[in-house]
N, C-alpha and C positions, 0 to 999 in steps of 0.2 A: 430377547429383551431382558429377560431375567438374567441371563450370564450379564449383561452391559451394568445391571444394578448390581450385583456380587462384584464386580471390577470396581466400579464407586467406590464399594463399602472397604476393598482393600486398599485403596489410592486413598480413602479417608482416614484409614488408619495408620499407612505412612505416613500421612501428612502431605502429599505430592498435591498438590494445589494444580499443575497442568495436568496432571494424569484425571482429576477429577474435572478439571472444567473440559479436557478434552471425552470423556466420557458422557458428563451429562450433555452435551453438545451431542451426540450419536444417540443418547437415549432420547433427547427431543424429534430428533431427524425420525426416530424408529416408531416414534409416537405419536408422529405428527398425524395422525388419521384420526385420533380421539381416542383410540384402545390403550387401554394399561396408562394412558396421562400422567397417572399420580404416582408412575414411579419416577420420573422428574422432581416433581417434590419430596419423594420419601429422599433421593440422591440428596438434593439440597439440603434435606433435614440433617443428614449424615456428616453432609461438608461444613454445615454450620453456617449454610450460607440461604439466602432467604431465597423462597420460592418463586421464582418467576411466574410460574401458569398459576399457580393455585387451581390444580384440575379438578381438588377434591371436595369433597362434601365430607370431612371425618367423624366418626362417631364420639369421637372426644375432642374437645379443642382443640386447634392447632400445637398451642404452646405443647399442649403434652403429648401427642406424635411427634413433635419436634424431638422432645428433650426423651421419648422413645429411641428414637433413631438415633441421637447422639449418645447418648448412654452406650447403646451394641457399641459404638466405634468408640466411646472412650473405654468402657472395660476391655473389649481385644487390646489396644494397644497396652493395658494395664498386662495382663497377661502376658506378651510379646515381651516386657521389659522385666519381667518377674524371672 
């Protein structure tokens, strides 16, 4: 499960929009038992794209796990371009 969320967060960084929906689509499938849930939404945080389950309960608001997880993915691609 955790390789399928490291795949996300690259297909987030190219920007590949089917690479990422076909990813979190295999994280859901992988998930679907109730374990690890909330890496479906950390995916989504990544893609910038809103959480379908909301599996989590986070210790900070969503907005700022959100803008956590988008941040990793916008400074890599910062990096990648530099």
């Amino acid at each position: 499960m955790i390789l399928e969320l490291v795949v996300c967060f690259h297909h987030a960084v190219l920007g590949d929009d089917q690479g990422i929906t076909d990813t979190i689509a295999r994280l859901r499938d992988l998930t679907d038992s109730g374990d690890y849930a909330y890496y479906t939404d950390i995916a989504a945080f990544m893609a910038d794209r809103p959480a379908l389950l909301r599996s989590a309960r986070w210790i900070e608001d969503e907005s700022t796990v959100r803008g956590w997880c988008r941040h990793l993915v916008l400074a890599r691609r910062s990096a990648l371009e530099s």
